[in-house]
C-alpha positions as CSV (number, residue, x, y, z in Angstrom):
1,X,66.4,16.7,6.7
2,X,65.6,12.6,5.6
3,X,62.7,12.0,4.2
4,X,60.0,10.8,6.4
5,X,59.6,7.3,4.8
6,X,57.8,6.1,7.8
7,X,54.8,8.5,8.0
8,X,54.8,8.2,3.9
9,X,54.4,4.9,3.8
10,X,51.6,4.5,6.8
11,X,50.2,7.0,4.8
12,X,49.9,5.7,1.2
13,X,49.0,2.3,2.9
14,X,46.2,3.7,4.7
15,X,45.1,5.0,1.5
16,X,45.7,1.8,-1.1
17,X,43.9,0.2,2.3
18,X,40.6,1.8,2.3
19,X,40.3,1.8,-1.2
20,X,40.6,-2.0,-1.5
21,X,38.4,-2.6,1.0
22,X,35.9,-0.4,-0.8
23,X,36.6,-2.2,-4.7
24,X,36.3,-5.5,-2.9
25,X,32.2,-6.8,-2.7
26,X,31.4,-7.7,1.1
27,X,31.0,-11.1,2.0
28,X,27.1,-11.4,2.2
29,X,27.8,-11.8,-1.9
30,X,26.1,-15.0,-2.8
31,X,28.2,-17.2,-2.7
32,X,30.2,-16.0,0.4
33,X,33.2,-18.3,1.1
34,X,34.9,-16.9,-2.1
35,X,34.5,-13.6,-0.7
36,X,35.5,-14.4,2.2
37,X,38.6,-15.9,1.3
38,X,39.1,-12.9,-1.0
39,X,38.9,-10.6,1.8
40,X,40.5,-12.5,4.1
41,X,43.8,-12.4,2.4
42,X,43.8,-9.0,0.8
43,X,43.0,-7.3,3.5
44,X,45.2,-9.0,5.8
45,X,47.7,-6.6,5.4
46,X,51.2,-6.2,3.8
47,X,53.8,-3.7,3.0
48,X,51.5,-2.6,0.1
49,X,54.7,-1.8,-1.5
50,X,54.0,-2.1,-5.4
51,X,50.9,0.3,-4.8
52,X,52.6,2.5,-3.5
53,X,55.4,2.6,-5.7
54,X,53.0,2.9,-8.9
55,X,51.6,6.0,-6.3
56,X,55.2,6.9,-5.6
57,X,56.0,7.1,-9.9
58,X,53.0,8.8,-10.5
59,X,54.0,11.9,-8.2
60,X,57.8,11.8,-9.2
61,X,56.7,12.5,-13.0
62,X,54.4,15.7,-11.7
63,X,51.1,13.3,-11.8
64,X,48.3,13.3,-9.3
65,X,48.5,9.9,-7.7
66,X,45.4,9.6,-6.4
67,X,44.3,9.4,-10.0
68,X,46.3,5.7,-10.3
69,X,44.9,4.3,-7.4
70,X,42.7,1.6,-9.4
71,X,45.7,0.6,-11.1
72,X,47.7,0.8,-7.7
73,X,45.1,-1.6,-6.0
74,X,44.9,-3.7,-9.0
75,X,48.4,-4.4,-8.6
76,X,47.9,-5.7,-5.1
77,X,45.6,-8.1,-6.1
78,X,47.7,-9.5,-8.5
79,X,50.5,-9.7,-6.2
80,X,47.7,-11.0,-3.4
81,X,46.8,-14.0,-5.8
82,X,50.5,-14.9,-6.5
83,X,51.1,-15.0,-2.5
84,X,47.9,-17.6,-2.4
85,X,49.1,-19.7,-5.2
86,X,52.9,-19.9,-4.0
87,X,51.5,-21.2,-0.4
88,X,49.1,-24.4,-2.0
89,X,50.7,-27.7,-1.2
90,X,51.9,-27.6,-4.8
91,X,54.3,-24.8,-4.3
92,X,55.7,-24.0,-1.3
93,X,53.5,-25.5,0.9
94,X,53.6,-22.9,3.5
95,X,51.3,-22.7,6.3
96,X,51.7,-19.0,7.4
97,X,51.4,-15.6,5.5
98,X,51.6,-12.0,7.1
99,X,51.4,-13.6,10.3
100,X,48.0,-15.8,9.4
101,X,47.5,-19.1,8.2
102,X,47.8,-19.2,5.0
103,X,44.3,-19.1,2.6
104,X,44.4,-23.0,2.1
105,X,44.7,-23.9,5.5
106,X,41.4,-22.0,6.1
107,X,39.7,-22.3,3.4
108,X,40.5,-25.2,1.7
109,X,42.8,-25.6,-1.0
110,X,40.3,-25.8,-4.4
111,X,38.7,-22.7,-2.8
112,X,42.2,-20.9,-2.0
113,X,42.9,-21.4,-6.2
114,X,39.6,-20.1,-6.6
115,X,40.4,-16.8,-4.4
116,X,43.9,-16.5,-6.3
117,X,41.8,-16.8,-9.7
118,X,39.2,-13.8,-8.7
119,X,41.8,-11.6,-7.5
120,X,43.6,-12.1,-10.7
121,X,40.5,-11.6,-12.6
122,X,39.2,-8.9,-11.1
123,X,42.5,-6.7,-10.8
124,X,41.9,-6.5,-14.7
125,X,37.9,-5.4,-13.7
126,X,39.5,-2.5,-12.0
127,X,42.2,-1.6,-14.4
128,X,39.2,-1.8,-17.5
129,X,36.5,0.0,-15.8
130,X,35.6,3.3,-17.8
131,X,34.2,5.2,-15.0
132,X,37.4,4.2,-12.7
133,X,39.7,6.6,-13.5
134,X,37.8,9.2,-16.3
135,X,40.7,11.5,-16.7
136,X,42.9,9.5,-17.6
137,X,43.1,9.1,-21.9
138,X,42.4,5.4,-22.4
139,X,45.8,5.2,-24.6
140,X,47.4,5.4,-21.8
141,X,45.6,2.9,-19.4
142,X,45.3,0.3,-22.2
143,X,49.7,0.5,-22.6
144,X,49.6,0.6,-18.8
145,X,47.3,-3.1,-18.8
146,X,49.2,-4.5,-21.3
147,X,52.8,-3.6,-19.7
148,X,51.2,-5.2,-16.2
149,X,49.6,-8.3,-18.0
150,X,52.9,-8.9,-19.7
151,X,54.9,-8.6,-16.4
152,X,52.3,-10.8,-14.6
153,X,52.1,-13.6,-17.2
154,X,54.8,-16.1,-18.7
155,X,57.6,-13.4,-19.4
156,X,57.4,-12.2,-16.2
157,X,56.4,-13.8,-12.8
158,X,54.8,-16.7,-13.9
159,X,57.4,-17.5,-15.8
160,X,59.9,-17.0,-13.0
161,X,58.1,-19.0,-10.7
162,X,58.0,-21.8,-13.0
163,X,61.9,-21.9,-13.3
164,X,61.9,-21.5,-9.6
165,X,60.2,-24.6,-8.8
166,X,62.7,-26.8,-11.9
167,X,65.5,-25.1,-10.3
168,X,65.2,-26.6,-6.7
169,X,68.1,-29.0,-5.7
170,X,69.9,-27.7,-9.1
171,X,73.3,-26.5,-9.4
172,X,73.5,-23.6,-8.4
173,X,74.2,-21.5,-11.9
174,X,74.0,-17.4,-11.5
175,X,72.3,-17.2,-14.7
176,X,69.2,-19.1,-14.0
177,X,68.8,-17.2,-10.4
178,X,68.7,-14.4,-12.0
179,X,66.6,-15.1,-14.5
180,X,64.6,-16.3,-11.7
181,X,64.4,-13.3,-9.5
182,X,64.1,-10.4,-12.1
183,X,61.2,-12.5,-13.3
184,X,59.2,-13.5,-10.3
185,X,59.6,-10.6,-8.4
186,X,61.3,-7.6,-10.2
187,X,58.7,-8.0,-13.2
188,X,56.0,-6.8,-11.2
189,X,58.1,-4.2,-9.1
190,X,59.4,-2.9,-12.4
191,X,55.6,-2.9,-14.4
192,X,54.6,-1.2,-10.7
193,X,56.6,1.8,-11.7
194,X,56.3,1.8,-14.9
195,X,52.5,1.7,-14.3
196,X,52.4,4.8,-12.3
197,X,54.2,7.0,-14.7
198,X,52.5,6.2,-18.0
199,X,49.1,7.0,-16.9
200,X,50.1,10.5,-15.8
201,X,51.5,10.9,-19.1
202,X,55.4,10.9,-18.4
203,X,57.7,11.7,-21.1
204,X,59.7,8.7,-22.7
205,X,63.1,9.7,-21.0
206,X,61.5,9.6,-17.7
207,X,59.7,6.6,-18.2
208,X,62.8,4.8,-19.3
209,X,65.2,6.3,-16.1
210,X,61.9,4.5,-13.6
211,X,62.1,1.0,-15.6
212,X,66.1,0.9,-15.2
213,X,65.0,2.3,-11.2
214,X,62.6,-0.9,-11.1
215,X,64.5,-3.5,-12.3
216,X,67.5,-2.2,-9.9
217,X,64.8,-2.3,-6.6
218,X,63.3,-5.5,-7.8
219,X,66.3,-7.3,-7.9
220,X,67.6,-5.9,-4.5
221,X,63.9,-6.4,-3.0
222,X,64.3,-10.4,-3.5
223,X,68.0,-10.6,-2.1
224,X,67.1,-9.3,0.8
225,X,64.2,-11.6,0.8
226,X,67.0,-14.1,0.2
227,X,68.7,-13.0,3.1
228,X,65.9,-12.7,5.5
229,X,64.7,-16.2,5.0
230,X,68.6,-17.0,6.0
231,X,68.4,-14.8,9.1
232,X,65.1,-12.9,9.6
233,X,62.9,-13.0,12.7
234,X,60.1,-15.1,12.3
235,X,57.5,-13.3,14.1
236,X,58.7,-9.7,12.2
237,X,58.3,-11.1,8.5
238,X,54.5,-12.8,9.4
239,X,56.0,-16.5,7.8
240,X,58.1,-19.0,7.8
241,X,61.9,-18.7,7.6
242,X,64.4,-21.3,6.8
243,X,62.4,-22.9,3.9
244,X,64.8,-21.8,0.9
245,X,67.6,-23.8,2.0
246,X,64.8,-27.0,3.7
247,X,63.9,-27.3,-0.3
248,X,67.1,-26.3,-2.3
249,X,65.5,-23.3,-3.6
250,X,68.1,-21.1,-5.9
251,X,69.2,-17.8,-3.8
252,X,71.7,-15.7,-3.7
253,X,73.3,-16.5,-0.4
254,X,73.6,-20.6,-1.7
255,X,75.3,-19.1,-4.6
256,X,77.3,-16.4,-3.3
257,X,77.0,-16.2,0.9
258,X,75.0,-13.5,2.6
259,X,78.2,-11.2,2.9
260,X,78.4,-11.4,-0.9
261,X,74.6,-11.2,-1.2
262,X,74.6,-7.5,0.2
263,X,77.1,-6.6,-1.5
264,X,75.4,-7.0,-4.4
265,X,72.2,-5.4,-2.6
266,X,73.9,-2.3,-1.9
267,X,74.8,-1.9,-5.4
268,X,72.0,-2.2,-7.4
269,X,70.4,0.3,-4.6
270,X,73.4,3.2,-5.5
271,X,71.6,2.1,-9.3
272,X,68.1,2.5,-8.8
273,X,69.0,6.0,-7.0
274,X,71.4,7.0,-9.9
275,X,68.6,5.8,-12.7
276,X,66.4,9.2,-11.2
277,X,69.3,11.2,-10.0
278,X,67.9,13.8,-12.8
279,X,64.5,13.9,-11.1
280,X,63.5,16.6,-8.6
281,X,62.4,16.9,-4.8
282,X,58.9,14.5,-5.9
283,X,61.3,11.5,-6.5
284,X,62.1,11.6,-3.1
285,X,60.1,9.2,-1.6
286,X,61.6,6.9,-4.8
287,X,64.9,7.4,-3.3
288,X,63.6,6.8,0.3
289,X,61.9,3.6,-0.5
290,X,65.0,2.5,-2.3
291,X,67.0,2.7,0.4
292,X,64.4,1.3,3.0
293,X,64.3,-1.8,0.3
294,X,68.0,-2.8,1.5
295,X,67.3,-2.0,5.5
296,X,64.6,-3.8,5.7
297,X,63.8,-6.6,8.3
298,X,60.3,-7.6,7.7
């Protein structure tokens, strides 16, 4: 019998969901437009997908994951900010985001920076509260922090982005694109997973097989991210498609073709799902999401 991805994921969302709206302050805080901007693009939905795959670790590894879920919504944030910074006029200039106008177009774009700056901020509130997560040993959430800060900062998605903006109208050059992608969107996929089985206290072996399963599911996550700015349905995805090839941006179907781009896609799925083949029935929904990452269309 497959594994019910579907239910599973309407599940944990509901769940990472709830619990952000409850760690974020309501917007009567003084002063209210930066919580409002806050809310309004945190809670305007999403796949939720590195919670849930910090959730998703956490339970493959024997933990509890509801005892992650700081660290699960923290992630979001982080991820939340990045989406607000990549939109401003000085990135991608995009006016649409999970099928909203985008936080500058609302709000402004000094307070959109602000909004990406407080979610940023406070994701590290949440991961640093004592009375957050109290049975987990603090060992283990300061390693988890410092693995996520790393992956967030300039050896990870910041970085990445950075050589994603110099690289636009380069030649294309496979090294850079992947130096690009593994960076500004595996990092955090990977530190996601990572994340989820440290602070249950996985063993070193196990934590090792879901890095090598996150660096394999990041990578595939941004091809077919690739691919669906190439040929996704606007509507589905919630923004804007076309844009990659209107600014020159380094993909993988410019460099190789979308034929060639799955491909590669396929593969690095049969290597995330060979990384855990020695885990048991509670990597399932690992395997499932693995999968779902290539099949996508939204």
């Amino acid at each position: 019998m497959d594994f019910p991805l579907s239910d599973y994921l309407k599940d944990r969302k509901a769940l990472v969901d709830a619990a952000l709206d409850e760690a974020l302050p309501g917007e009567a805080n003084y002063p209210p437009v930066i919580f409002q901007a806050v809310r309004y693009s945190l809670l305007a939905g999403g796949k939720r997908l590195r919670p849930i795959l910090c959730l998703a670790a956490a339970e493959a590894v024997g933990g509890d994951y509801r005892a992650v879920l700081p660290v699960a919504c923290a992630l979001e944030m982080i991820h939340t900010y990045s989406l607000i910074h990549d939109d401003l006029p000085a990135m991608d200039d995009d006016d649409l985001r999970r099928g909203r106008p985008t936080s500058h177009k609302v709000f402004g774009e000094a307070v959109a920076i602000l909004a990406g700056d407080a979610l940023l901020t406070e994701a590290f509130a949440q991961m640093s509260a004592a009375d957050r997560m109290p049975r987990i040993p603090p060992d283990r959430i300061l390693r988890a922090v410092h693995d996520i800060a790393r992956a967030a900062g300039f050896w990870g998605m910041v970085g990445g982005q950075v050589m994603d903006i110099q690289s636009e109208t380069a030649a294309a050059d496979e090294e850079t694109l992947l130096y690009i992608h593994t960076r500004k969107t595996g990092a955090m996929i990977g530190a996601s997973v990572r994340a989820g089985a440290i602070l249950v206290g996985a063993q070193t072996g196990e934590i090792e097989a879901l890095a090598a399963y996150g660096r394999h599911v990041g990578l595939a996550f941004q091809i077919a991210d690739d691919i669906l700015n190439v040929e996704g349905d606007r509507m589905a995805l919630g923004k804007g498609t076309g844009s990659d090839a209107v600014r020159g941006k380094l993909t993988f179907p410019q460099l190789m073709g979308l034929d060639a781009s799955r491909i590669r896609m396929v593969d690095l799925i049969a290597r995330a799902l060979e990384a855990i083949r020695g885990f048991g029935p509670n990597a399932e929904p690992l395997r499932a999401i693995a999968r779902y990452v290539a099949e996508r269309k939204m």
